[in-house]
Structure formats: C-alpha cells, structure tokens
C-alpha positions in Angstrom: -18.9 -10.3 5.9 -20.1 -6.9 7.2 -20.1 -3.9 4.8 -19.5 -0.8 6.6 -20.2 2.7 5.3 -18.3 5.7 5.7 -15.0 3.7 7.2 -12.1 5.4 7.9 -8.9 4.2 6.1 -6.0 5.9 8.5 -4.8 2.9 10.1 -5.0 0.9 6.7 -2.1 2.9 4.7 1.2 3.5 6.1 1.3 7.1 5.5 -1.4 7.5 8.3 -3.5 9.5 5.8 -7.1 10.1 7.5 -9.4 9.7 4.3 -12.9 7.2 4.3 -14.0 4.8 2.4 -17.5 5.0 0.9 -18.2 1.4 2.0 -15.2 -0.9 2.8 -15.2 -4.9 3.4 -12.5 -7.9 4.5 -12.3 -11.0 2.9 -10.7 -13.9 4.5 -11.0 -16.5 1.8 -11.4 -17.2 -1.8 -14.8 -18.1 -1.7 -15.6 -14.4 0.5 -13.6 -12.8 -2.7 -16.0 -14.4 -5.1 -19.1 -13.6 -3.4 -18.6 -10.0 -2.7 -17.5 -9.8 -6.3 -19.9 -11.6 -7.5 -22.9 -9.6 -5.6 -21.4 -6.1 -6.6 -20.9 -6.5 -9.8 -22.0 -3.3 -11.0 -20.7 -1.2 -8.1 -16.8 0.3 -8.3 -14.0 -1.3 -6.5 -10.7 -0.6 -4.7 -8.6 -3.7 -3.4 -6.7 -2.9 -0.5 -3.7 -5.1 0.7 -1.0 -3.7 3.0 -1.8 0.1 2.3 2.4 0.7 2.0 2.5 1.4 -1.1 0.1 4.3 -2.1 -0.4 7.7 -1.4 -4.3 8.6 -0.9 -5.0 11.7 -2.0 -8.4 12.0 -1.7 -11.5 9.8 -0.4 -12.6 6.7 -1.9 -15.8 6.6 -3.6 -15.8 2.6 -4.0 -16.1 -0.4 -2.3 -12.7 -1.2 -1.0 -12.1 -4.6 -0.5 -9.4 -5.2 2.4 -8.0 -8.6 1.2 -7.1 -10.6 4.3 -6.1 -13.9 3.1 -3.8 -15.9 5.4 -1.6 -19.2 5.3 1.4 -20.6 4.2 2.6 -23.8 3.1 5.0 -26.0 1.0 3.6 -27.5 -2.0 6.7 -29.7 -3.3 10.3 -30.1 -2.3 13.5 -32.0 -3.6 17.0 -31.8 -2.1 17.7 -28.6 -3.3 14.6 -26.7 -3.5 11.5 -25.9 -2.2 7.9 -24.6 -3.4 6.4 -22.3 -1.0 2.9 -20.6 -1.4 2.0 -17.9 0.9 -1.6 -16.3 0.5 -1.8 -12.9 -0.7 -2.6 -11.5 3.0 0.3 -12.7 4.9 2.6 -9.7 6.1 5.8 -10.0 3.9 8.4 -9.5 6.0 6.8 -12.5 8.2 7.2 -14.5 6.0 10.9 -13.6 4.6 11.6 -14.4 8.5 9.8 -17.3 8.7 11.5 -18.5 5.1 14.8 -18.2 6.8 13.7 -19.7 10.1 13.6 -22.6 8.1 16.7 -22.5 5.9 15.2 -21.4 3.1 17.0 -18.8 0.8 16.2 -16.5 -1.4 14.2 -14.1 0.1 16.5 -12.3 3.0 18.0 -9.9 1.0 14.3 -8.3 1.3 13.8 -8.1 4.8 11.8 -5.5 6.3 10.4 -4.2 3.2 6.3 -3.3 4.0 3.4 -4.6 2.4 2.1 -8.1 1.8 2.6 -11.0 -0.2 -0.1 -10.5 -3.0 1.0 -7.1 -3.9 4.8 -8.1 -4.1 4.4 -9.3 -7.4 2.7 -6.3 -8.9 5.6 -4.2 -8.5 8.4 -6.8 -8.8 9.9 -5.3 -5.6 13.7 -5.5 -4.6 16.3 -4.5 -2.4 19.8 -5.1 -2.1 20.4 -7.0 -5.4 17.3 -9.0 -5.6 13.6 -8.9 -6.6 10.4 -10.9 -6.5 11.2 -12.2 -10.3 14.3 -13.7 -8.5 12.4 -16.5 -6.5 8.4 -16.1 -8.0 7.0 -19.1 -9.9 3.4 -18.0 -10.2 0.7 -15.9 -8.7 -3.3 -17.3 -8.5 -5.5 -14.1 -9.2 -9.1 -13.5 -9.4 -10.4 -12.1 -12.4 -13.1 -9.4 -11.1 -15.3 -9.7 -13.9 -16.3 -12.4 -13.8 -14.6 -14.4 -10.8 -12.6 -16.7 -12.5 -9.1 -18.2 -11.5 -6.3 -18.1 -13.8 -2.7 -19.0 -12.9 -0.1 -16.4 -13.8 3.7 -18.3 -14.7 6.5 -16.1 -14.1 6.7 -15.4 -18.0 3.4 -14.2 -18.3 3.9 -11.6 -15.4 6.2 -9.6 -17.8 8.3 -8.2 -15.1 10.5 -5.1 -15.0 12.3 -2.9 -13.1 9.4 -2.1 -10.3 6.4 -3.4 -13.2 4.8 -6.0 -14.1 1.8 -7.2 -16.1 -0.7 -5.8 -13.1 0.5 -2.8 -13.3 0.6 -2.6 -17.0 -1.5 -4.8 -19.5 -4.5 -6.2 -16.8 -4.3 -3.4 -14.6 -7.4 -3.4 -12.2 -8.5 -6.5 -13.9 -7.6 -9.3 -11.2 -6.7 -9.5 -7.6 -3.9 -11.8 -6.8 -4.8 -14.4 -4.1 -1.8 -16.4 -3.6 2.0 -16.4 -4.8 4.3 -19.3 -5.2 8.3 -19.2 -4.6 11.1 -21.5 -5.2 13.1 -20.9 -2.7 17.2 -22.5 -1.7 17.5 -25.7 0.9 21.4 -25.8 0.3 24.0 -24.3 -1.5 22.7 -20.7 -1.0 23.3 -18.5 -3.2 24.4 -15.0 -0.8 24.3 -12.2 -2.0 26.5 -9.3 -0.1 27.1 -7.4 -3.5 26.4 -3.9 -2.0 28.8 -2.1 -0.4 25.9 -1.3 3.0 25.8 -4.9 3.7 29.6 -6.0 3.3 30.5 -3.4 5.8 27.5 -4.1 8.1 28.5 -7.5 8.1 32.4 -6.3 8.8 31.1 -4.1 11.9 29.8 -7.4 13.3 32.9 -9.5 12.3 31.1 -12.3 9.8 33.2 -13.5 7.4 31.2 -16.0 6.1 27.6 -14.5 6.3 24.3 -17.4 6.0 20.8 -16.3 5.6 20.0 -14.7 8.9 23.4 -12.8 8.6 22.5 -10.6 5.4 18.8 -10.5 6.6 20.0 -9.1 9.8 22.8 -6.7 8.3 19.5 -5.8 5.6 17.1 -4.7 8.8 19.9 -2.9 10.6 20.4 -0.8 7.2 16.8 -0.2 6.8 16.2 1.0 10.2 18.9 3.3 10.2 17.9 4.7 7.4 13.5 4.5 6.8 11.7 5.5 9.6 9.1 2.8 10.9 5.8 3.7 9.5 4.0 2.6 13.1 6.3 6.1 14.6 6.6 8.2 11.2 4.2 8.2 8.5 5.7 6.9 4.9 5.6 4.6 2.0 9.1 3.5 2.4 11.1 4.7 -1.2 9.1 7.3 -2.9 10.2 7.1 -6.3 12.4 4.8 -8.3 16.0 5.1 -9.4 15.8 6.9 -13.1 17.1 4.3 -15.6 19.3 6.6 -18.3 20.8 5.5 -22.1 24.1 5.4 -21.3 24.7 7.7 -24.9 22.2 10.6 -22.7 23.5 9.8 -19.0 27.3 10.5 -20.3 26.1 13.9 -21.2 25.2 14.6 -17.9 28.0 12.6 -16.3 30.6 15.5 -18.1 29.0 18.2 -16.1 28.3 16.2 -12.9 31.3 14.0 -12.5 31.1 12.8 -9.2 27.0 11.5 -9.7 26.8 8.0 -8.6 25.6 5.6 -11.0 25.7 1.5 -11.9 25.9 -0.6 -15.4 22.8 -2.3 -15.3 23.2 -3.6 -19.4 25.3 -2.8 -21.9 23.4 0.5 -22.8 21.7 1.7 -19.9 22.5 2.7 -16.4 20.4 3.4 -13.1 21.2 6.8 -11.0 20.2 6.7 -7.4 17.1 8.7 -6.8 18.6 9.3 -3.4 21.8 11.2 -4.0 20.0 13.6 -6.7 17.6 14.5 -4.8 20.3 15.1 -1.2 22.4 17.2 -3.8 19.5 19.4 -4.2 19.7 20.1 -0.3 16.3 19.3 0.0 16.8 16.3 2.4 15.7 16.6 5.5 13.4 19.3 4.0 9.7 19.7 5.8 7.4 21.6 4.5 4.2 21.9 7.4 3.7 18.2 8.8 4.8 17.0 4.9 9.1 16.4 4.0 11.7 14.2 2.6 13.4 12.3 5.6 16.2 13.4 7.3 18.1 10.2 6.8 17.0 9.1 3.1 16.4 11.2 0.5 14.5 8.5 -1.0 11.9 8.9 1.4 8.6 11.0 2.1 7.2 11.6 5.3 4.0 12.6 7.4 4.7 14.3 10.4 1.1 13.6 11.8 -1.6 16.0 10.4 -0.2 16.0 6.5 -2.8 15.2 3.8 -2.2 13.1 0.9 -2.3 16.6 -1.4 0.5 18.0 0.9 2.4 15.3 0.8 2.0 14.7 -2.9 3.1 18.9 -3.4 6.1 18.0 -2.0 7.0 15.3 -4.1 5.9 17.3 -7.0 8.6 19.6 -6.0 11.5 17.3 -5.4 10.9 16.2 -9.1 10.8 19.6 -10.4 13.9 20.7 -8.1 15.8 17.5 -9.5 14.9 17.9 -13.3 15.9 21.8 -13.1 19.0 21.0 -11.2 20.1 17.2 -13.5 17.6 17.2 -16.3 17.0 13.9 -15.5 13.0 13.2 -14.2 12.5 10.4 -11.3 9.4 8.9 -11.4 7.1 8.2 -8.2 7.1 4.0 -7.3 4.2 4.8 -4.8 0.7 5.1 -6.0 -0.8 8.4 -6.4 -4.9 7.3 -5.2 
C-alpha cells in the first residue's frame, strides 16, 4: 500500500472536479483498512468510495482513503430467499445486474443509480418506489478509532428518507466494509407503481413485467433523463424532494394548484424537487461551464472546466430562486466537501 502525495482526485468523483488530495491511499482488504488506520492514528481522514455523491469544493487536506474492497457472495438461502453480501467496493449497479442475472429480486427498481455498495446504506438511497432499507439486513463497519468491527442490524441504522445513523449519530466514526441483503428467489414482489415505468413498459408491450423488465424500463428512464457522468460531469439528483406537513403544504397548494405532490403518511407529503425548480425556468440554465440539466431539473452539471465553488453558486441559487418563488426550501442530497 503506497501513499502518494499531492494526488489528484478528478477521475475519483463523478463531477470531474480537478482538486488533490494531500496524501491519498487504496485499500483492498480489511486487514489494509486496519493497518493504515491503525498507523495514522493521529493524522485526519477522508474515506472515499464511489466519488458520486459529493461535491468537492476545495482540496483535501487529509489522508483519503479510496476503499476498494471487492467480492460477492451468498451466505444462506431457503426457497424463498436469499442472503447476499457484497463488499463495500463493488460498483452498485453491477451488482443490481448481477442480482437479477440470477433471479434475485429486490434490487432492480435501483438500476443505474452511481456509487458503490458500502455507501448505499449511508444515504438509504432509492428510486422508483424502493430503497436500501427495503432489502438491507446489516452492514460490517470499521470503527476508525480504534479498528474494531461492529455489526450494524437494520434497526440500528435508523433509516430515513435519504439518512441514516452514518450520516447522523456516528457520522465520520466508521467505514462500512460490507453490506448484507435479503433478496426474492420466487414470488417477486414488482413494483411498476410509478407512472415512468408502466408506460416504458407499455412502449415495449410487457404486460407482465419480471426483474429484467422493470430494471430495463428503470435504465431507459435514467438515461433519458441524467446524463452519464463518464460524458457530462454530475452527481446524479442534486437535492432531495422537500417533505411538507400537509396542514403547511395546503397553504401553498391554494396558491399553486397545479404543483405535483404525493401522500407519503397521514400528515406529510413529498413535492418533487424537479418540477419546482423547472417552474422557475431555471432548467436547462448554465451559468459558465456550471447549470442544471437540460433534461432534469433535479440535476447539476459540469460542462468541463466548472469548479466545485461554481457549481455549488449555482445550486445556491436554485434554492434561493425556489424558496422566493414556493416558500418551500429543498435541501442538497449530495455532499458539500
């Protein structure tokens, strides 16, 4: 395990942003984790996974630990169900396809989202009517302390609507090095609840859709809509869908009748972050080689030279624009670094 000094992080987030690392290293096992743990104790760290899911802003002055941790396999199964653990390291869309390569369901409604494994618990992530909390058992994370294991149960992760305990109560305390999901062998349980993927599967004439049917219908959508971060810079969805008491959104409602909107309990509903910030016009908007996509809202890009500042200004203003226009404040899902 080579430390290197000065290393450039550009082609390790999917934003493209050029900014170093003061010394940066990659682990390939557990027993690599320990040890460079264990031998910088005193030194500060940054874990690096998949890079989709932050915005770096500036460089980082810490040893950033890539963690590279790869392999799958299935540790139980009974007629119904299977336990799979994937390492934290394994691409995760890779894996949803390999999951369904071998009948096993759970997961496809999640196609094509970026990022690893290990991270996908930390923000609970979901598309389409499903997230991690869904199909996750328990995570295996590192304690960076003091290098100890612990076993995180699905109860203890405390997950929310894009949280969880990592991102809340032991923030920057552990690195997760494994996940474990219980995942369908029959009677699968599809789920073509939103509108995109009914008619996706309509345009290709499945009635009856299986797992490689909504996972295909769920990559067509997301390529027609997120730009692939290998030809456009991005993070995929830039902020989350606001979350409103139904008592304040109905306030709103009266003066915007036709805004979008969906029950999620009995008191709350979620607005889609996308058709605020469209109705502001500001889709499609660029702003030097920083702008919200042309063909989601949702979505900030890098045209090639943007920094993470500029691009970080112009979320800063699609908040602003959409609280002056709605009142009602989205709140960023990527993290600012």
């Amino acid at each position: 395990m080579e430390i290197l000094n000065n290393f450039s992080l550009k082609n390790y987030n999917t934003f493209g942003i050029e900014a170093k690392a003061e010394q940066f290293v990659a682990v390939h096992s557990v027993s690599e984790l320990k040890s460079i743990l264990e031998q910088n104790k005193n030194q500060k760290k940054f874990v690096l996974s998949g890079g989709s899911n932050m915005l770096l802003t500036k460089n980082i002055e810490a040893l950033v630990i890539h963690i590279d941790l790869k392999g799958k396999k299935i540790l139980k199964e009974d007629i119904d169900y299977v336990w799979l653990e994937s390492q934290a390291g394994e691409n995760w869309h890779e894996f949803v396809l390999w999951a369904i390569e071998q009948n096993f369901g759970g997961l496809e409604n999640m196609s094509l989202i970026p990022g690893n494994v290990g991270t996908t618990p930390v923000q609970n992530i979901g598309a389409y009517g499903t997230e991690i909390k869904d199909t996750f058992v328990s995570c295996d994370a590192i304690n960076i302390e003091n290098q100890e294991m612990r076993t995180f149960t699905k109860e203890e992760c405390n997950f929310g609507y894009r949280e969880s305990i990592f991102k809340n109560e032991v923030k920057d305390q552990y690195i997760i090095t494994s996940v474990v999901f219980k995942l369908t062998k029959q009677n699968h349980k599809i789920n073509t609840s939103y509108g995109d993927i009914t008619a996706e599967l309509a345009k290709n004439n499945i009635t009856t859709p299986g797992l490689k049917d909504v996972s295909n219908a769920v990559i067509a959508i997301r390529k027609s809509k997120l730009p692939d971060p290998a030809e456009l810079g991005n993070s995929g969805s830039f902020f989350k869908n606001p979350i409103l008491l139904k008592s304040d959104f109905e306030k709103i409602h009266q003066k915007f009748p036709e805004m979008r909107f969906f029950d999620i309990s009995e008191t709350e509903v979620k607005v889609p972050a996308g058709w605020l910030i469209e109705q502001t016009g500001l889709k499609g908007k660029r702003f030097g080689d920083a702008g919200v996509h042309k063909n989601q809202a949702l979505v900030l890009v890098n045209y090639g030279g943007a920094t993470g500042q500029e691009i970080l200004n112009v979320s800063k203003t699609v908040q602003e624009t959409v609280f002056n226009t709605f009142g009602i404040h989205i709140e960023a899902e990527v993290n600012i670094i």
